[in-house]
C-alpha positions in Angstrom: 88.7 -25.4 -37.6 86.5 -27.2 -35.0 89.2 -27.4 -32.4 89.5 -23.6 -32.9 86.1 -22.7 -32.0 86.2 -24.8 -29.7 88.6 -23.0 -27.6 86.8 -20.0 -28.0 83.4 -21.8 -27.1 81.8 -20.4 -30.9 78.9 -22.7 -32.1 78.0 -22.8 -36.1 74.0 -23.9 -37.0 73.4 -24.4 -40.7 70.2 -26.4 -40.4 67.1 -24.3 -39.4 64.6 -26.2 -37.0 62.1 -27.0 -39.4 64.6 -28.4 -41.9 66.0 -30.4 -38.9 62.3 -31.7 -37.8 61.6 -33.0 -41.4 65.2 -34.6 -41.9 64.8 -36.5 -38.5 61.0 -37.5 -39.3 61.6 -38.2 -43.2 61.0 -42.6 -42.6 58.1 -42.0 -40.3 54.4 -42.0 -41.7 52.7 -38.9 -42.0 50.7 -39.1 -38.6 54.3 -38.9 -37.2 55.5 -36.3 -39.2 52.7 -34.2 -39.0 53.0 -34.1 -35.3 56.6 -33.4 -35.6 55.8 -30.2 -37.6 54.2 -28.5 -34.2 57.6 -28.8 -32.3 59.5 -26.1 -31.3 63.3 -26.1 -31.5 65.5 -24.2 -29.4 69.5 -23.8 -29.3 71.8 -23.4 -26.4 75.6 -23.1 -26.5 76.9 -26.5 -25.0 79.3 -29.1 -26.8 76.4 -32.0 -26.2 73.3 -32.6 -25.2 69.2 -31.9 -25.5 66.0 -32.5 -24.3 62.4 -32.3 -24.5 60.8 -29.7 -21.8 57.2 -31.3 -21.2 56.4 -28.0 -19.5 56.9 -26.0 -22.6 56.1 -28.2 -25.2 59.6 -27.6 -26.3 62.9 -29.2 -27.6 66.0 -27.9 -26.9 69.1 -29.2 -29.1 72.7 -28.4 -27.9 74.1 -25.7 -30.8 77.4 -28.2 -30.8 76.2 -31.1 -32.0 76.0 -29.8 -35.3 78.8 -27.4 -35.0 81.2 -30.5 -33.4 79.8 -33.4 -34.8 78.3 -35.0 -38.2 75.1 -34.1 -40.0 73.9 -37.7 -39.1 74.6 -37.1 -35.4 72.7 -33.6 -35.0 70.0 -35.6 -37.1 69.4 -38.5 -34.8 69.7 -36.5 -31.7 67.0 -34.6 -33.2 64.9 -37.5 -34.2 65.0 -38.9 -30.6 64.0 -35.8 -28.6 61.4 -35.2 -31.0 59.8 -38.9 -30.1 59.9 -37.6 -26.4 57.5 -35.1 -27.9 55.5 -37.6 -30.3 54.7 -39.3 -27.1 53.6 -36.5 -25.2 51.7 -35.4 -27.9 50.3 -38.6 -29.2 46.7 -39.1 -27.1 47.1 -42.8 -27.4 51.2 -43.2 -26.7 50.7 -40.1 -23.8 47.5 -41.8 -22.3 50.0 -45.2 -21.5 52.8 -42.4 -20.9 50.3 -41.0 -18.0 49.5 -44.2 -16.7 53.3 -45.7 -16.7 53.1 -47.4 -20.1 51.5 -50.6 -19.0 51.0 -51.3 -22.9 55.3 -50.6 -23.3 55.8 -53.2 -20.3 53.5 -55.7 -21.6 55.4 -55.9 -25.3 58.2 -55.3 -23.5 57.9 -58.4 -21.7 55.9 -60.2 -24.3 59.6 -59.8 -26.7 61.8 -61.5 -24.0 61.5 -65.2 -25.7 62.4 -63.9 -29.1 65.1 -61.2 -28.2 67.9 -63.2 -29.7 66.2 -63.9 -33.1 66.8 -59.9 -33.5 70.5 -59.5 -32.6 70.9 -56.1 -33.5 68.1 -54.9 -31.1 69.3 -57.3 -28.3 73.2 -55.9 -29.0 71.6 -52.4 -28.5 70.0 -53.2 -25.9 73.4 -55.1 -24.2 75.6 -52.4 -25.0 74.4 -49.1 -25.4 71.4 -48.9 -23.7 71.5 -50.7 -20.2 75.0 -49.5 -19.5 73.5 -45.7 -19.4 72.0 -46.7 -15.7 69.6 -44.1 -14.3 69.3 -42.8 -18.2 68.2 -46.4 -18.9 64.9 -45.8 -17.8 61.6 -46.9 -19.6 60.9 -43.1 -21.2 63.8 -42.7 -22.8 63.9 -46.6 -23.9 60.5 -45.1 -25.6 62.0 -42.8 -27.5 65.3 -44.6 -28.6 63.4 -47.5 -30.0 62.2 -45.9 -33.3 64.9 -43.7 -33.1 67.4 -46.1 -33.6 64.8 -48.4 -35.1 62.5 -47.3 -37.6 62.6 -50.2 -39.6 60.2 -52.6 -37.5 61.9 -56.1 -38.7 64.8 -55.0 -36.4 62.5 -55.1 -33.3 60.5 -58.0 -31.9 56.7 -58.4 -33.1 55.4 -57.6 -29.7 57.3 -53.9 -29.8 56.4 -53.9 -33.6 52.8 -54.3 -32.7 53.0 -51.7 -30.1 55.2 -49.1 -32.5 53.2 -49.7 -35.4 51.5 -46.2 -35.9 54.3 -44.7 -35.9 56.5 -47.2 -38.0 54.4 -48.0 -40.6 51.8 -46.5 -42.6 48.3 -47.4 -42.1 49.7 -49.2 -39.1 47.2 -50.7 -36.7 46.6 -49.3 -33.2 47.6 -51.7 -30.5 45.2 -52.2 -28.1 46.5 -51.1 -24.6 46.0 -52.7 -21.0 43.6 -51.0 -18.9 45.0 -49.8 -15.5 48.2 -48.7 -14.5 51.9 -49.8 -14.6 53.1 -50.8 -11.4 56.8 -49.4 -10.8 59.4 -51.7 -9.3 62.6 -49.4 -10.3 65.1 -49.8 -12.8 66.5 -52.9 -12.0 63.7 -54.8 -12.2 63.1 -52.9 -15.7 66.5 -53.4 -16.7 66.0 -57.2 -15.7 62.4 -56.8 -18.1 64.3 -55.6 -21.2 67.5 -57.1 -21.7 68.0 -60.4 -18.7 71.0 -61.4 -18.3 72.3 -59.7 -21.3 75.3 -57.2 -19.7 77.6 -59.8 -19.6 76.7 -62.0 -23.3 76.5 -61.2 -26.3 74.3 -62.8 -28.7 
């Protein structure tokens, strides 16, 4: 049946957009859920895809990954454009947004020593999220991390500490470096978050 519609380009959507929002949000506290509820989805007829449009304050969800993929799938691509707009819409997670996430960097380099005592993180990392090149960049590393992590044991402490508010409940805010991030390009940020792991694996 899907390779049917397919040929003819014909997309099916069963879940409406708050049903999605609450699915994708359901393991986050409330703070994060509550912020979810002021999103805005939107549909367009493509196979694949979405994003969050900061302009708009919008999500936009390709209509085939529900119609072409799983439940799970359309659920997760949900989840992570909808932390895009968590952090533009968090004032503590946009202000280091705004100033080049200086607090991201620092646990970001602060979980380097530990990466290998979380091996499904530093796999992750390795595998999936480095080999995406210009795509591996530090806002959407933002938004995959409680996406694909939203239990914080699979993270290191420094990134646990920094996720917190929106992991756990009652989680404590981290306290963020004054300043802004200095930008050396995606190598060197590539190098921050995963060195030398392309070519191991843990």
């Amino acid at each position: 049946m899907r390779e049917a519609w397919w040929r003819e380009r014909r997309y099916l959507v069963v879940t409406p957009g708050d049903e999605l929002i609450r699915a994708a949000l359901e393991p986050f506290p409330a703070e994060v859920r509550e912020i979810g509820r002021r999103a805005r989805f939107r549909r367009y007829d493509d196979r694949g895809g979405g994003g969050f449009w900061p302009d708009t304050n919008e999500i936009w969800l390709a209509a085939g990954v529900e119609t072409y993929e799983s439940l799970a799938q359309v659920v997760m691509s949900a989840r992570h454009e909808l932390f895009h707009f968590v952090n533009w819409n968090h004032p503590l997670y946009r202000d280091d947004l705004d100033r080049g996430y200086p607090g991201f960097r620092a646990a970001l380099a602060e979980a380097r020593p530990v990466l290998a005592s979380h091996p499904r993180y530093w796999s992750w990392i390795a595998r999936s999220f480095v080999p995406q090149r210009d795509h591996a960049n530090p806002v959407e590393l933002w938004a995959d991390i409680p996406t694909n992590f939203p239990d914080p044991a699979e993270i290191p402490p420094p990134l646990a500490a920094y996720f917190a508010p929106l992991l756990v409940a009652g989680g404590a805010r981290p306290v963020l470096p004054a300043g802004s991030a200095t930008d050396d390009g995606l190598p060197a940020f590539h190098e921050l978050i995963a060195p030398g792991t392309t070519t191991r694996t843990p």
